[in-house]
C-alpha positions in Angstrom: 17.7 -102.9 -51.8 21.2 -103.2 -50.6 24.0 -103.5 -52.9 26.4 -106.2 -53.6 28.9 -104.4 -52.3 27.3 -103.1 -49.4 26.8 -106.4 -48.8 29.7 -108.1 -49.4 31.0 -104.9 -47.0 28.9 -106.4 -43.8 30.5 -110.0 -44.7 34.0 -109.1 -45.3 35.1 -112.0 -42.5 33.1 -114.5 -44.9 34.7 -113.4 -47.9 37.4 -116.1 -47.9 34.8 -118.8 -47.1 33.2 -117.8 -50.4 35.8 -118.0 -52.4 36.7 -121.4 -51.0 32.9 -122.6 -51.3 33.0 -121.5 -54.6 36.1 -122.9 -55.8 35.1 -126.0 -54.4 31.2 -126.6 -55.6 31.5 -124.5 -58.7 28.5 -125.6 -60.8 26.3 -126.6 -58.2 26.1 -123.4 -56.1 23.0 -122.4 -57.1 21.7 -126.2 -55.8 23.8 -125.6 -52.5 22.4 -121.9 -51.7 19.0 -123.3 -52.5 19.2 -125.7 -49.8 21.5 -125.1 -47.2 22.8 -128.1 -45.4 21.2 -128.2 -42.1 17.4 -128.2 -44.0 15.4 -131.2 -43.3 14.1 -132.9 -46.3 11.0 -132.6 -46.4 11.6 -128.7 -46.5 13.8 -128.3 -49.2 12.5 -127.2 -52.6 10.4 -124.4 -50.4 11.5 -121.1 -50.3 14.0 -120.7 -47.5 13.0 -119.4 -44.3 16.0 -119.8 -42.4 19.4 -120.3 -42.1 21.8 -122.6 -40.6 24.9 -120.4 -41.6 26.2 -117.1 -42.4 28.0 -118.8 -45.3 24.4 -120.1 -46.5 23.3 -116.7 -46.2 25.8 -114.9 -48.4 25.9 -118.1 -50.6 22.1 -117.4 -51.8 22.5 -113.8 -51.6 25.2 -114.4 -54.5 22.7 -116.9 -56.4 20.2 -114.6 -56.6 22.1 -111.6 -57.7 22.9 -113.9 -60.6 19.9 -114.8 -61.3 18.3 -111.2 -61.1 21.4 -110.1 -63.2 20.3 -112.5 -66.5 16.5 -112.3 -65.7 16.7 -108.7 -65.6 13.9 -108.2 -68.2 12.1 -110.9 -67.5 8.1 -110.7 -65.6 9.0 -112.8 -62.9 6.9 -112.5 -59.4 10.0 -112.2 -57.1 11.4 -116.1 -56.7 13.5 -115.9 -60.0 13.4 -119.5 -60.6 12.9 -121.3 -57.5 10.6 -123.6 -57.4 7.2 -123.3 -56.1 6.6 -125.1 -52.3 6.5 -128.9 -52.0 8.3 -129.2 -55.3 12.1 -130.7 -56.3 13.7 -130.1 -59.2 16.9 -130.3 -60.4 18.2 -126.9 -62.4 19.0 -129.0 -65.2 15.9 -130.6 -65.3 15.1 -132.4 -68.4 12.4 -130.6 -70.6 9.7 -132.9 -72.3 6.6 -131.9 -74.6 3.1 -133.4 -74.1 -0.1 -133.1 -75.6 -2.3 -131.7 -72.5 -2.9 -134.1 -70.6 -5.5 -135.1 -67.4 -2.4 -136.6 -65.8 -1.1 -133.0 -65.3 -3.9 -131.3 -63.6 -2.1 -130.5 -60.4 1.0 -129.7 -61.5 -0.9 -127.4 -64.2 -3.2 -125.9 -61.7 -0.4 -125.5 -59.1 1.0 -123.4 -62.3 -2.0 -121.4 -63.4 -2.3 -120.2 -59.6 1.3 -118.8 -59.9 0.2 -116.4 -63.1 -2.9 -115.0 -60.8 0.0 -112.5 -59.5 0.1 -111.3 -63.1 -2.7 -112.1 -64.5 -4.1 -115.6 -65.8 -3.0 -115.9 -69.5 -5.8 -115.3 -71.9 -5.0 -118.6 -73.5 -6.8 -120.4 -70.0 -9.8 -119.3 -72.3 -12.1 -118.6 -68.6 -10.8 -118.0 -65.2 -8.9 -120.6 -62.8 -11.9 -122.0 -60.7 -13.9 -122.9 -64.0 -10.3 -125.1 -65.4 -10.8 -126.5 -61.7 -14.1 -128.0 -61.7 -13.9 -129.6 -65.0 -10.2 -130.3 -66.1 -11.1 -133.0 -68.2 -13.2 -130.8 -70.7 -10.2 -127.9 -70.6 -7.9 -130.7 -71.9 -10.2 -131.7 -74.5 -10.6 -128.1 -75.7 -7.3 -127.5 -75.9 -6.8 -130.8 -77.8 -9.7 -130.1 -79.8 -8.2 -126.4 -81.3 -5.7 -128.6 -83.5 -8.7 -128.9 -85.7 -10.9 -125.9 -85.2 -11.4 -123.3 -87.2 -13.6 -120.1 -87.6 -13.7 -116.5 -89.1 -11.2 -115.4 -86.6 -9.8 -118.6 -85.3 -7.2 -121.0 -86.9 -6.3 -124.7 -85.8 -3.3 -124.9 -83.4 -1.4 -127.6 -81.6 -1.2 -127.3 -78.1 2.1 -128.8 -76.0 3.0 -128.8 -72.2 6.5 -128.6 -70.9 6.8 -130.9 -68.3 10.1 -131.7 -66.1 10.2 -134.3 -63.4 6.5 -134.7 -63.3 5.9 -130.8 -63.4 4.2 -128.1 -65.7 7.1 -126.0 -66.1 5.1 -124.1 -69.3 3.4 -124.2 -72.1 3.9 -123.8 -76.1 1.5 -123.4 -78.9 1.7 -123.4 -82.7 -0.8 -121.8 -85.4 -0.8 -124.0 -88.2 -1.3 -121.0 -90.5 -1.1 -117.0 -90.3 -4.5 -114.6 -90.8 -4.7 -111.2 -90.9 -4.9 -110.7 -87.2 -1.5 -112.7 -86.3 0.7 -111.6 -89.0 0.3 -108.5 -86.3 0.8 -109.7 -83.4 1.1 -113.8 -82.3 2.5 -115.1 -85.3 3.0 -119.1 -85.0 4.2 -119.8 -82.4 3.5 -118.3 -78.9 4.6 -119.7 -75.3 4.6 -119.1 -71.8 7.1 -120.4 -68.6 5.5 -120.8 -65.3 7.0 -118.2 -63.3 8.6 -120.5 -60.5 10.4 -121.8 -63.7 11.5 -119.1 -65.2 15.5 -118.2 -66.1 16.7 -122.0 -66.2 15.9 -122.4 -70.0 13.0 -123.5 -70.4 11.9 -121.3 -72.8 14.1 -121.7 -75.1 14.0 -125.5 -74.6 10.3 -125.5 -75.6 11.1 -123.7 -78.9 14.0 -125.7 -79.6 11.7 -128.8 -79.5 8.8 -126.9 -81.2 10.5 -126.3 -84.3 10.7 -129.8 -85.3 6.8 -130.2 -84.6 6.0 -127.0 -86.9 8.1 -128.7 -89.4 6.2 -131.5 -89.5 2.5 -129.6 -89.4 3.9 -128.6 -93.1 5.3 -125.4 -92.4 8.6 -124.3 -94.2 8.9 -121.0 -91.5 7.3 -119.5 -88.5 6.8 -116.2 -87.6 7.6 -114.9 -83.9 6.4 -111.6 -82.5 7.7 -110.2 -79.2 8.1 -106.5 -77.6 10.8 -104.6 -77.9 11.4 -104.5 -74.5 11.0 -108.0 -73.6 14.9 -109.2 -73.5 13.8 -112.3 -72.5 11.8 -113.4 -75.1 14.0 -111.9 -77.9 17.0 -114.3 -76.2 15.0 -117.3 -76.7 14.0 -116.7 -80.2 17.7 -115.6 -81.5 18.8 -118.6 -79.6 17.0 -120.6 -81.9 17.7 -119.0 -85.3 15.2 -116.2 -85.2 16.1 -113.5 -87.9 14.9 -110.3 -87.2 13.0 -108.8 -90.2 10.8 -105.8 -88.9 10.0 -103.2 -85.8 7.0 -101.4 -86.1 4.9 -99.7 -83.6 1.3 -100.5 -83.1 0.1 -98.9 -80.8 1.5 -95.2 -79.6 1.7 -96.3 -76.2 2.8 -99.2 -75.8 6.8 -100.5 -77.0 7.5 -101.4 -80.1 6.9 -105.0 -81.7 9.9 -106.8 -83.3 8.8 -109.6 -86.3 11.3 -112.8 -86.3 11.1 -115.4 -88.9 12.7 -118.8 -88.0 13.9 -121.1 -91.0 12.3 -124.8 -90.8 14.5 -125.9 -94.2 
């Protein structure tokens, strides 16, 4: 991969166009590098394909090294937060939580086909095309697990992040702790589709999570993350997690860290 100053080397003659660019758009270069002027409309929101400037060029080559920079650690597929084709959405999109819902199902499925690159999350509970041909009973699964409960399963309450009409991720909260997540789950576990991912919205969906745990009765929740997963550590210290354990499990894989979040 070449460098950023290798790079900035080849565009030495644009340099002083950055800076101006910069100076002058400030907090909404990552918007302009996303879509270069010159893009028709109904193209932007996809992932570029061409360029109308050299300044465009080394505009989004900047963008993304600041986006690789803070996603570092995170599992992201290669777009590092752009969003998937035929969607718009504003980077400070505004993050709500929904109770799955059939309204969803494209967005959602649009979102589900994204994880195939790294697997579809075990909490799909079957594989994509079976979600596909009957969304309607998915939802009322997942709606249904608020009240189930088995030997080895306890209720939880599903939510969907949604942003400007878009699955953007997805949170869900045990209502109590057995043997087997006191481990590894605890209460609360989440995912961010990876179009989605490095704009917050992670730690949005814990922020507004918190409140909903409170109100299921629970005075504080138990987070459980690897100890090489920056990312997810982030989110929970960002919203109060205190770290109270690391412990290996397994020899081969990384160490788990155990966060406890105060509800009081």
């Amino acid at each position: 991969m070449v460098t950023r100053q290798v790079y900035l080397r080849i565009y030495a003659d644009s340099w002083r166009k950055i800076t101006a660019y910069l100076r002058e758009h400030g907090d909404g270069l990552r918007r302009d590098a996303a879509h270069p002027r010159g893009y028709e409309d109904e193209q932007r929101g996809s992932r570029p394909t061409r360029w109308t400037t050299e300044l465009g060029r080394v505009a989004q080559f900047i963008a993304t090294l600041g986006r690789r920079r803070n996603c570092a650690a995170t599992s992201g597929i290669g777009y590092y937060g752009r969003p998937t084709k035929g969607t718009r959405v504003n980077h400070r999109m505004k993050i709500q939580l929904v109770p799955p819902a059939e309204r969803c199902r494209e967005s959602f499925l649009r979102g589900l086909r994204e994880f195939r690159h790294e697997g579809l999350p075990w909490w799909v509970g079957g594989d994509l095309e079976t979600v596909e041909q009957d969304f309607a009973a998915f939802v009322a699964r997942k709606l249904a697990d608020s009240n189930r409960r088995t030997e080895t399963f306890v209720p939880k309450t599903h939510l969907w992040a949604v942003a400007e009409e878009q699955f953007v991720g997805r949170i869900s909260i045990h209502h109590e702790l057995n043997d087997a997540l006191r481990v590894k789950g605890g209460h609360i576990g989440y995912d961010t589709v990876p179009s989605f991912r490095c704009r917050g919205v992670a730690t949005e969906m814990l922020r507004q999570a918190l409140p909903v745990a409170r109100a299921l009765g629970l005075t504080s929740v138990l987070l459980t993350c690897d100890d090489t997963n920056a990312a997810s550590i982030r989110v929970i210290e960002r919203n109060g997690g205190s770290l109270r354990e690391t412990k290996a499990l397994d020899t081969n894989r990384p160490l788990k860290r155990y966060y406890w979040i105060s509800l009081s």
